[in-house]
C-alpha positions as MATLAB code, in Angstrom:
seq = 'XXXXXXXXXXXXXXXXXXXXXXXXXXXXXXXXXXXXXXXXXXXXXXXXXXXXXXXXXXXXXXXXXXXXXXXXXXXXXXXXXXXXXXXXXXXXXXXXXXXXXXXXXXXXXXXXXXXXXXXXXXXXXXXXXXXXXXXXXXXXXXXXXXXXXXXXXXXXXXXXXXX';
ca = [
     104.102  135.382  137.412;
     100.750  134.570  135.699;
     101.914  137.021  132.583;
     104.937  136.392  131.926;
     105.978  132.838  129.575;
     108.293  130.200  131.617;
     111.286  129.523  130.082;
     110.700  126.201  128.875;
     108.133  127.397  127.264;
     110.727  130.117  124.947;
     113.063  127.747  124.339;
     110.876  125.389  122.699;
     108.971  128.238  120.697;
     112.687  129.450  119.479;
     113.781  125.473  118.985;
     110.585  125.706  116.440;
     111.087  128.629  115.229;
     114.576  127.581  114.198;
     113.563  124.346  112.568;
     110.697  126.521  110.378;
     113.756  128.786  109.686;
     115.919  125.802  108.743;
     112.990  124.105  106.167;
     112.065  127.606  105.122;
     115.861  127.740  103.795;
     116.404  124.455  102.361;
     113.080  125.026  100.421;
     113.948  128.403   99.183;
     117.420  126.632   98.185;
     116.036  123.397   96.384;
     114.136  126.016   94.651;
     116.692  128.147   93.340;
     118.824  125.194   92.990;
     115.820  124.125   90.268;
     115.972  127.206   88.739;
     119.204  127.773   87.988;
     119.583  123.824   87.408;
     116.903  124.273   84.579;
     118.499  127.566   83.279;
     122.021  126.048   82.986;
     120.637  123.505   80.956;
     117.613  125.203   79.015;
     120.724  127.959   77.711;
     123.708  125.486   77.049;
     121.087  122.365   74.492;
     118.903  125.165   73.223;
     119.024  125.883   69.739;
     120.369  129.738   69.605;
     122.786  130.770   71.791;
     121.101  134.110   71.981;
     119.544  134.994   75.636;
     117.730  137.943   74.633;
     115.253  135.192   72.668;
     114.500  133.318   76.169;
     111.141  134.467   77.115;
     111.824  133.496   81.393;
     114.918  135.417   81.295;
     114.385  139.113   81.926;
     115.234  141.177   79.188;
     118.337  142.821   80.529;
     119.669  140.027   81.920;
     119.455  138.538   78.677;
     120.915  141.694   76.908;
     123.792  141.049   78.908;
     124.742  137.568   78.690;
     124.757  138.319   75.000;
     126.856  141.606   75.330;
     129.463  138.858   77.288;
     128.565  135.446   75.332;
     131.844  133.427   77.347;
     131.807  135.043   80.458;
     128.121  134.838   80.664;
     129.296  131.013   82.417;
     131.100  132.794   85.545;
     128.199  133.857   87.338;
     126.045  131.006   86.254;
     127.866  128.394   87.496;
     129.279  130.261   90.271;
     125.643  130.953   91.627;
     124.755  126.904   90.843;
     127.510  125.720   92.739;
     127.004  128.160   95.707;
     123.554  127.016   95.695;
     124.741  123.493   95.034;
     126.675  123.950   98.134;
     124.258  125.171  100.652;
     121.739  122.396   99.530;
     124.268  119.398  100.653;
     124.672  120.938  103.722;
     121.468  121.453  104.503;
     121.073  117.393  106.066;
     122.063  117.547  110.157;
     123.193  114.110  109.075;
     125.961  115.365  106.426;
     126.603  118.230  108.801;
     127.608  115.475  111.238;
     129.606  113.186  108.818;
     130.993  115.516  106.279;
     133.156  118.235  106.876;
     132.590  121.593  104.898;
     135.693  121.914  102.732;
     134.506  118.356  101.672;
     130.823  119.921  100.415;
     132.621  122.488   98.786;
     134.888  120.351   96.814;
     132.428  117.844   95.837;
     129.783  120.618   94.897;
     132.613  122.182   92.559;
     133.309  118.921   91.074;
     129.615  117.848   89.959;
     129.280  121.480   88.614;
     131.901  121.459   87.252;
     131.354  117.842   85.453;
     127.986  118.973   84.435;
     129.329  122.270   82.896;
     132.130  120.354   80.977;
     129.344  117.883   79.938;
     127.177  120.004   78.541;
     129.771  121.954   76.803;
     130.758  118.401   74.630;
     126.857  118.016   74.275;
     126.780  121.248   71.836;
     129.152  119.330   69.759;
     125.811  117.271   68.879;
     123.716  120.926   68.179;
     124.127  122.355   65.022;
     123.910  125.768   65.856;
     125.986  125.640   68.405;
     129.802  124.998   68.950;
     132.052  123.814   71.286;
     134.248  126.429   72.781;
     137.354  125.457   75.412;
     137.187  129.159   77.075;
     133.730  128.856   77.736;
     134.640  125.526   80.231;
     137.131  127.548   81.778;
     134.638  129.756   82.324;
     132.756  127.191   83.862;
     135.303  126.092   85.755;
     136.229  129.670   87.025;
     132.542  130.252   88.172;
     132.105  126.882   89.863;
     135.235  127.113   92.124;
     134.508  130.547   92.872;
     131.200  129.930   94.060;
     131.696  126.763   96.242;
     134.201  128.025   97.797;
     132.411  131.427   98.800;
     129.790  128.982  100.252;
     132.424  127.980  102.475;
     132.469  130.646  104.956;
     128.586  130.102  105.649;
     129.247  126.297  105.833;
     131.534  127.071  108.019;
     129.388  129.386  110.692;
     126.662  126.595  109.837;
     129.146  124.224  111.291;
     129.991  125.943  114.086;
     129.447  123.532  117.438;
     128.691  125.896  120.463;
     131.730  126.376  122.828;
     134.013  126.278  119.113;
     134.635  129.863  119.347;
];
């Protein structure tokens, strides 16, 4: 049939449109992975611990984190290390070598490091102050959100015929 595409011809169209899909993803992830990278830091070495000040943050997000100064870590670092998470998977080579749990745990780690680390760097800010229930905060948020990445790692991960 003259109309009518020949399979071959579909499967490479949906191979491509899987692989724009797949760099569509990890750039919208590096992105927010930026983002939130910069935010974490810009709000833990800035001067005032006030959020409300931060002209990038939108107002009632900022009005909140100041409303909950401590537990304004939990979702921050939970939605870095989810992010943190989905951006070391996104390599067909770590797919291949690494097994998800292992992303998970070393994405928790490193944010969690970093969130430790910048905690002790306030000690060097004198407006600021260090604060132990703010890191386990941090700690809270980064488990929680590598380990919800886990369950789309894990789908990612998913060989055909696995079912």
């Amino acid at each position: 049939m003259r109309g009518q595409p020949s399979t071959t011809s579909l499967a490479s169209l949906e191979g491509f449109q899987v692989r724009v899909l797949a760099f569509l993803f990890s750039v919208i992830s590096l992105v927010g992975l930026a983002y939130v990278l910069v935010g974490v830091f810009w709000c833990a070495l800035t001067k005032s611990p006030l959020m409300a000040e931060v002209c990038w943050i939108p107002s009632w997000l900022g009005k909140w984190a100041d409303a909950y100064p401590v537990f304004r870590n939990f979702p921050a670092f939970a939605l870095f290390s989810f992010i943190s998470s989905l951006v070391l998977s996104s390599s067909k080579s770590i797919q291949r070598t690494v097994p998800p749990l292992t992303i998970v745990i070393i994405s928790w780690l490193g944010v969690s490091l970093l969130g430790v680390g910048l905690e002790f760097a306030q000690l060097w800010i004198p407006t600021r102050s260090f604060d132990l229930s703010d890191i386990a905060w941090t700690l809270a948020g980064a488990f929680t959100g590598a380990f919800l990445a886990l369950l789309p790692l894990l789908l990612a991960f998913q060989k055909p015929g696995d079912d």
